[in-house]
PAMITOR-938125 format. One record per residue (C-alpha): residue number from 1; residue in one letter; chain; z, x, y. Coordinates in nm, 2 decimals. Each point is the difference from the previous one (the first is absolute). Last residue first. Layout:
N
seq	type	mol	Z	X	Y
NUM	a	A	Z	X	Y
...
//
This chain:
312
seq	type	mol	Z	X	Y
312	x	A	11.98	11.46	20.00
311	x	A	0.03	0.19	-0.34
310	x	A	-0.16	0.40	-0.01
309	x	A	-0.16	0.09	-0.29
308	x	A	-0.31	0.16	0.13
307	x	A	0.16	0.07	0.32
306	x	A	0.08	0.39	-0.07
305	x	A	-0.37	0.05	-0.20
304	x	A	0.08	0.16	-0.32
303	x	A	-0.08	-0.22	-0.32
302	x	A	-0.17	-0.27	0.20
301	x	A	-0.22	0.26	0.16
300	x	A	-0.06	0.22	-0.28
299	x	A	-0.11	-0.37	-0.18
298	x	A	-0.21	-0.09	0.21
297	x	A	-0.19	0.33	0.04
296	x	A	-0.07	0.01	-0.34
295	x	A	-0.16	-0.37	-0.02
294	x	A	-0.23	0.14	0.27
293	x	A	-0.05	0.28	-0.21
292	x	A	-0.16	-0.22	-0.25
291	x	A	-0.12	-0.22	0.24
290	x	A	-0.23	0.31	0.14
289	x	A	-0.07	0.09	-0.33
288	x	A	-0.23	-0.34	-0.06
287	x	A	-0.20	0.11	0.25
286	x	A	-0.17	0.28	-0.23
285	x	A	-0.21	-0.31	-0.14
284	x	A	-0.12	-0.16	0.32
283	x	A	-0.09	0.34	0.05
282	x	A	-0.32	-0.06	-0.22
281	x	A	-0.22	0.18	-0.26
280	x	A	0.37	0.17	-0.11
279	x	A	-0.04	0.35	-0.09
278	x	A	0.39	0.11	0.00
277	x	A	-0.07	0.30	0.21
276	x	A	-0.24	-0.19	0.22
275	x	A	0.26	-0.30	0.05
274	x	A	0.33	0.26	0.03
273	x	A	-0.27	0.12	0.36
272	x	A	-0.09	-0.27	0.10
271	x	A	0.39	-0.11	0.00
270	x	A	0.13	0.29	0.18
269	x	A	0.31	0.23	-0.12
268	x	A	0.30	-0.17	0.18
267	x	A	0.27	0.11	-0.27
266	x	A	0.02	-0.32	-0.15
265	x	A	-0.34	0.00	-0.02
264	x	A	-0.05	0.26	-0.23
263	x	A	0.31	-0.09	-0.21
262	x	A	-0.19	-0.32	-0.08
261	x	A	-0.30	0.16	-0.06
260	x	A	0.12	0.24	-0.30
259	x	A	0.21	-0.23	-0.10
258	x	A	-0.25	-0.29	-0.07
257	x	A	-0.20	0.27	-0.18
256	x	A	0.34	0.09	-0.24
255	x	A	0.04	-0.34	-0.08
254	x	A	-0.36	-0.07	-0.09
253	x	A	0.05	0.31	-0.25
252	x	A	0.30	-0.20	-0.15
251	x	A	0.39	-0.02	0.09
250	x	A	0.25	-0.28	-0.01
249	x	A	-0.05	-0.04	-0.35
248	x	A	0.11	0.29	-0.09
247	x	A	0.29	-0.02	0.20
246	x	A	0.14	0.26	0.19
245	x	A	0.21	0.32	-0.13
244	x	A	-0.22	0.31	0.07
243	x	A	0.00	0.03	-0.42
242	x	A	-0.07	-0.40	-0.05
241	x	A	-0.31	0.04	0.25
240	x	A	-0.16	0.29	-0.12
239	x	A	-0.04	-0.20	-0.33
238	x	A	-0.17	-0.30	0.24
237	x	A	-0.23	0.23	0.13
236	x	A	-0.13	0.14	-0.32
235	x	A	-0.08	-0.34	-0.11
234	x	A	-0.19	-0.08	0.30
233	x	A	-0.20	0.33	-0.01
232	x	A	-0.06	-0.08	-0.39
231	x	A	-0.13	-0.34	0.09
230	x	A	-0.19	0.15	0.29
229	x	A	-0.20	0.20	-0.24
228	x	A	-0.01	0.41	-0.04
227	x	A	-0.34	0.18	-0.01
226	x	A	-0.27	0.06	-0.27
225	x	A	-0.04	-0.42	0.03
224	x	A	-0.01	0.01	-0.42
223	x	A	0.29	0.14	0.03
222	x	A	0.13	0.37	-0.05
221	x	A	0.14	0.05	0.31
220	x	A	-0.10	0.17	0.32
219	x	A	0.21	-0.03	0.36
218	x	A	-0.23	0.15	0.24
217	x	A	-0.34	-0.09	-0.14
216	x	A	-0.25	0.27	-0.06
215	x	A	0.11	0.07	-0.41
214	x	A	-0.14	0.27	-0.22
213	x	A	0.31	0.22	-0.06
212	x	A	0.23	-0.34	0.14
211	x	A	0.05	-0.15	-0.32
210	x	A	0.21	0.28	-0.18
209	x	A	0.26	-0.04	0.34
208	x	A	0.11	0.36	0.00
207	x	A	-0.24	0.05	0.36
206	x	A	0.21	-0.33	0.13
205	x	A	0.26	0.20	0.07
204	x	A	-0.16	0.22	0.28
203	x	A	-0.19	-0.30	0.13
202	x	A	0.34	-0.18	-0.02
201	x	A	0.18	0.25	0.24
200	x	A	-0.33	0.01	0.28
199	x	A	0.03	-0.38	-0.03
198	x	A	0.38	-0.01	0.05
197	x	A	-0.01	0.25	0.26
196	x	A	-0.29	-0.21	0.20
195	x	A	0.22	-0.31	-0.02
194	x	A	0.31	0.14	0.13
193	x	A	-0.20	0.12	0.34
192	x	A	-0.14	-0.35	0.02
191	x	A	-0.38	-0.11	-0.08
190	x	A	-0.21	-0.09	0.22
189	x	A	-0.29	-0.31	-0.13
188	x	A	-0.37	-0.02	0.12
187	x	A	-0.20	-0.28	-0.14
186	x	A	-0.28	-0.09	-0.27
185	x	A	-0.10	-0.31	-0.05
184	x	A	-0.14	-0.11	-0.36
183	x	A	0.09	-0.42	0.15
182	x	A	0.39	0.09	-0.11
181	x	A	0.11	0.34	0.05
180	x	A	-0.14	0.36	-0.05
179	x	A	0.22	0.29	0.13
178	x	A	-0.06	0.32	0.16
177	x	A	0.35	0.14	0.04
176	x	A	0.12	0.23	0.25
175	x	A	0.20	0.33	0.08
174	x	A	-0.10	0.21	-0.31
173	x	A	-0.22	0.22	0.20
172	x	A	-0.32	-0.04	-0.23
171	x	A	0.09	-0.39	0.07
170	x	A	0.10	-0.18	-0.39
169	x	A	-0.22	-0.28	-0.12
168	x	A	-0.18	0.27	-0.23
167	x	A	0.25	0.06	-0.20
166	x	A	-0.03	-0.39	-0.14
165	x	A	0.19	-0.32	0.12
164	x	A	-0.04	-0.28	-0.24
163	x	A	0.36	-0.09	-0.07
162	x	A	0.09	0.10	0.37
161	x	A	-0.27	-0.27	0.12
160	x	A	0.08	-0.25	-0.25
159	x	A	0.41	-0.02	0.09
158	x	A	-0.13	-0.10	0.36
157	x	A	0.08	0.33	0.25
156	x	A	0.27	-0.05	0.22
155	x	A	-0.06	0.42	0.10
154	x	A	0.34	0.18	0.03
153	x	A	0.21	-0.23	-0.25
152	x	A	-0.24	-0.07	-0.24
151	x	A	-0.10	0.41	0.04
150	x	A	0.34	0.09	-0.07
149	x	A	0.07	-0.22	-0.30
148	x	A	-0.30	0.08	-0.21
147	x	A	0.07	0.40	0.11
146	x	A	0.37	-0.05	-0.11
145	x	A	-0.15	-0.17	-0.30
144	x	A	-0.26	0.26	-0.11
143	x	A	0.28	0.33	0.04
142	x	A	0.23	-0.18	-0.21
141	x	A	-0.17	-0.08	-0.29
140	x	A	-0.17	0.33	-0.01
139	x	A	0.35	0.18	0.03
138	x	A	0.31	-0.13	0.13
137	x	A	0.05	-0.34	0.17
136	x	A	0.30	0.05	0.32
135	x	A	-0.32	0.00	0.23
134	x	A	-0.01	-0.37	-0.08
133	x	A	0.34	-0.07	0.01
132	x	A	0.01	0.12	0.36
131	x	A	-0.28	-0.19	0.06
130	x	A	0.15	-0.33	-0.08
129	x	A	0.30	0.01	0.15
128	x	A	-0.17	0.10	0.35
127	x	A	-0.19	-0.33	-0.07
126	x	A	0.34	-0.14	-0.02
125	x	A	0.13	0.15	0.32
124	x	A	-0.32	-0.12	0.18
123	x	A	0.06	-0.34	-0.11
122	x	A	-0.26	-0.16	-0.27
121	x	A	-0.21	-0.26	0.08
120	x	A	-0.15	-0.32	-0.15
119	x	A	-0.25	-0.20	0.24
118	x	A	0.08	-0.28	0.23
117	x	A	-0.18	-0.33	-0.13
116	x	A	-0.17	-0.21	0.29
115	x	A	0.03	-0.37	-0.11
114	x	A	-0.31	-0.14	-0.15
113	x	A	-0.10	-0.33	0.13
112	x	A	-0.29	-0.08	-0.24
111	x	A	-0.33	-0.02	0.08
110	x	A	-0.19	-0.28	0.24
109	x	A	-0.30	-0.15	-0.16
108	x	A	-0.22	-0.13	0.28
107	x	A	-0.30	0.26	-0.15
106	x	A	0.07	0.03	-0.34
105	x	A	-0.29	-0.27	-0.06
104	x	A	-0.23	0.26	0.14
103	x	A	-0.37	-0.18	0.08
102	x	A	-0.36	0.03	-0.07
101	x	A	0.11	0.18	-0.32
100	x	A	-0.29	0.28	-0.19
99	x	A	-0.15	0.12	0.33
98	x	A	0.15	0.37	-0.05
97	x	A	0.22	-0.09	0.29
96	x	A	0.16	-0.30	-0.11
95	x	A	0.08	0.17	-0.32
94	x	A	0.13	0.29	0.16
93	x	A	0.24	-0.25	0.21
92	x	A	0.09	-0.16	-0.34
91	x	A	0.12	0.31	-0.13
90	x	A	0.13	0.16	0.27
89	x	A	0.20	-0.33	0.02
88	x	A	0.08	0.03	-0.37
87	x	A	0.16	0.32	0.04
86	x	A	0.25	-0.08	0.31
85	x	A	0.11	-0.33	-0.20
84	x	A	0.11	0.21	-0.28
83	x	A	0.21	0.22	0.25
82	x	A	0.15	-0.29	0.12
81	x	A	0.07	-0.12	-0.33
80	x	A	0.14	0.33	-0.08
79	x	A	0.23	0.02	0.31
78	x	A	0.11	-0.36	-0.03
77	x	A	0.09	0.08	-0.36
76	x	A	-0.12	-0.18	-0.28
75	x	A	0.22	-0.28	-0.14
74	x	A	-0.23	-0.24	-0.22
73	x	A	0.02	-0.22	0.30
72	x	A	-0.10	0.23	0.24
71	x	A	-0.34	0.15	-0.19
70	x	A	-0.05	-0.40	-0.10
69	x	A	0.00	-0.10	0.40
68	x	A	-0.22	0.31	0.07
67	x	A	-0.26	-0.16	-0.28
66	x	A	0.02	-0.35	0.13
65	x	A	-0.09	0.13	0.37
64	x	A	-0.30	0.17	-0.13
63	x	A	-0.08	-0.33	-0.20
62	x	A	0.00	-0.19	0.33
61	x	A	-0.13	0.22	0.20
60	x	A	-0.34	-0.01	-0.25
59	x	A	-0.12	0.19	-0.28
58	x	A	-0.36	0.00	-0.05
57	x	A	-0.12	0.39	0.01
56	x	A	0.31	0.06	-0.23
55	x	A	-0.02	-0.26	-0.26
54	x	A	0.12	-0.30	-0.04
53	x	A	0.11	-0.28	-0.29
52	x	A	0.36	0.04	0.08
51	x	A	0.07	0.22	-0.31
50	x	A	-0.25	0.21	0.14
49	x	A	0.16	0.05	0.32
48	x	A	0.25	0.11	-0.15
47	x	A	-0.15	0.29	-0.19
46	x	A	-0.15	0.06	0.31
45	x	A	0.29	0.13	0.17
44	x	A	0.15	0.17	-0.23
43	x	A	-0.30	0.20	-0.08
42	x	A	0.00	0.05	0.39
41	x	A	0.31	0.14	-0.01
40	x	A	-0.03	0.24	-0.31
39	x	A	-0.31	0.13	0.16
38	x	A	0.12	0.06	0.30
37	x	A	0.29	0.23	-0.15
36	x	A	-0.20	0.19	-0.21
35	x	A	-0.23	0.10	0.27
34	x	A	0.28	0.15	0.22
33	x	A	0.16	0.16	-0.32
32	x	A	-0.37	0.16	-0.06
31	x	A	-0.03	0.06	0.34
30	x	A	-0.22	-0.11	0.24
29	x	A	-0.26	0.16	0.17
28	x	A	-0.04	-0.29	0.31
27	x	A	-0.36	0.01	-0.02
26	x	A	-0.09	0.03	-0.41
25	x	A	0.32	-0.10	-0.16
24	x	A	0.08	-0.30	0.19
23	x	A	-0.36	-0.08	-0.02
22	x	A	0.00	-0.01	-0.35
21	x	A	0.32	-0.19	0.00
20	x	A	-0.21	-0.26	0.21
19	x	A	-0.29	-0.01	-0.20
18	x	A	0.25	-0.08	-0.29
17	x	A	0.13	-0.29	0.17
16	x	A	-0.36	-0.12	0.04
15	x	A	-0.08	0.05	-0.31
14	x	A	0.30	-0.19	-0.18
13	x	A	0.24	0.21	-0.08
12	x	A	0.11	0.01	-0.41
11	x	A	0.31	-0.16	-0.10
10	x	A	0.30	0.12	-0.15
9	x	A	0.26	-0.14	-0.19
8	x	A	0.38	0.09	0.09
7	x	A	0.20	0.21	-0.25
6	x	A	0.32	-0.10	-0.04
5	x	A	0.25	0.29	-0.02
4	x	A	0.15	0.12	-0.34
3	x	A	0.16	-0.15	-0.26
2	x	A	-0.01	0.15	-0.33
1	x	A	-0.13	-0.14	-0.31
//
C-alpha cells in the first residue's frame, strides 16, 4: 500500500463556532480560502478542548493558554501561532458579543513574538532578465507569458487576480486595470507602456487559442475554472526562470509583487500610493517596503560610502 500523507480526523463545529463562520461569510464576505482557513483553526481548537473535557462556550484561560503552549511545543511557527491566536480572539470576542460567553478567556493572552520577515525580491537587473526571456517565447506560448510577466511586474497584482481577470477588466483606453482583490473590492490599477504592448500582442495571439472563441476571461483554458490557475502561473514562472538564468526557486508570482513595490519605493514613488495599487486594507502592510529599501540603502552605503571602511 503506498504511503502517503496522514490524514487528520475531522470534527464538526460546534453551533456557536459555526454561527461564527456564518457570519464571517455574511458581513465581512469572506472567501472561500479565508473561510477554509478559520474553520480548520477553530476545528483544531476544539478538538482539544474536547479531549480536556470542554467545550468552546466553557473554556477557560487556563485551557486557552494550554492550547498555545501545545501549538509551540509541537513546533508551529511564531507567525502561525500568532496568526491562530488572532482568529480565536475574533472568535471569542464575537462570542462575547452575540451574548453566548460573559467573558473572553483569550483576553490576557499575549501572542507570540514574531520577528518582522523581509520579503523575497528580485534586483532590477534580474527582473530585466526575466522579461527579456519572456518576449524571447514565440507564438501563443510566448505571446501569454510575456503578457503574464508584464502585467506582474507593472501592476503587483496577487497571482488570483491575474488568473481570474476577464476582457472586461481592461480600461476602453488600455491605460488601466479594473481589478477585484480580497473583501470583492474593486480598485484602480496603471498599467506601464510595456504592459499595454504585451496585452495588445497577446489579444492578437490569443485569437488561435481554440478556448478563447467563447471565452470572457483574459487568459482562457480549458479547465474546469474556464481561465488559467495560479498553480499553472507559478509553474510557468519558474520555467521562465531557468531560461533568464535565476533560480526557480528564487522566483514565484509573490516574488514578482514584492518586486513590483520594492522597486517602487526605491525610486521614491509614495507609499499611499504602492498601498492602493497593491490593495492592502492597511498601510501598516505597505510599510514593510520601507525596511526593504532601508536594507538597500545600507548596503549602497557600506559598499561605496568613502569612510565606510575606514580603521581609526
Amino acid at each position: 500500500m503506498a504511503r502517503g500523507r496522514p490524514t487528520r480526523a475531522r470534527i464538526e463545529l460546534s453551533a456557536a463556532a459555526e454561527s461564527f463562520i456564518e457570519m464571517l461569510r455574511a458581513e465581512r464576505n469572506a472567501s472561500a480560502n479565508t473561510e477554509r482557513a478559520y474553520r480548520t483553526d477553530i476545528e483544531d481548537y476544539e478538538k482539544f478542548l474536547s479531549k480536556r473535557g470542554t467545550a468552546l462556550v466553557k473554556a477557560d484561560a487556563v485551557a486557552a493558554r494550554a492550547y498555545m503552549r501545545r501549538l509551540a511545543e509541537a513546533g508551529l511557527a511564531p507567525r502561525s501561532a500568532a496568526r491562530r491566536l488572532s482568529a480565536l480572539r475574533q472568535l471569542h470576542r464575537f462570542l462575547v458579543s452575540e451574548g453566548v460567553r460573559a467573558d473572553d478567556p483569550l483576553a490576557t493572552l499575549d501572542a507570540p513574538r514574531v520577528g518582522r520577515a523581509l520579503p523575497k525580491i528580485l534586483s532590477e537587473e534580474e527582473v530585466g532578465a526575466l522579461l527579456a526571456a519572456a518576449h524571447a517565447g514565440k507564438g501563443v506560448e510566448g505571446a501569454r507569458i510575456a503578457c503574464i510577466v508584464e502585467i506582474l511586474y507593472s501592476s503587483g497584482l496577487r497571482v488570483s487576480e491575474l488568473a481570474g481577470l476577464r476582457l472586461g477588466a481592461l480600461s476602453r483606453d488600455g491605460r488601466f486595470l479594473i481589478v477585484r482583490g480580497k473583501g470583492d473590492k474593486e480598485r484602480l490599477v496603471p498599467l506601464s507602456p510595456p504592459a499595454r504592448e504585451a496585452i495588445e500582442a497577446w489579444l492578437v495571439a490569443r485569437k488561435a487559442d481554440p478556448n478563447a472563441a467563447k471565452s470572457r476571461n483574459l487568459f482562457p483554458t480549458g479547465a474546469a475554472a474556464g481561465h488559467i490557475t495560479p498553480a499553472r502561473i507559478a509553474q510557468l514562472l519558474k520555467e521562465l526562470a531557468v531560461k533568464a538564468g535565476i533560480e526557480p526557486r528564487r522566483l514565484s508570482p509573490h516574488v514578482l509583487r514584492h518586486a513590483f513595490a520594492s522597486h517602487l519605493v526605491d525610486r521614491g514613488a509614495d507609499l499611499r500610493a504602492v498601498q492602493q495599487m497593491l490593495g492592502h486594507a492597511d498601510i501598516a502592510t505597505t510599510q514593510i517596503y520601507t525596511h526593504v529599501g532601508g536594507e538597500r540603502l545600507k548596503r549602497i552605503v557600506a559598499t561605496h560610502h568613502p569612510l565606510a571602511r575606514r580603521k581609526y
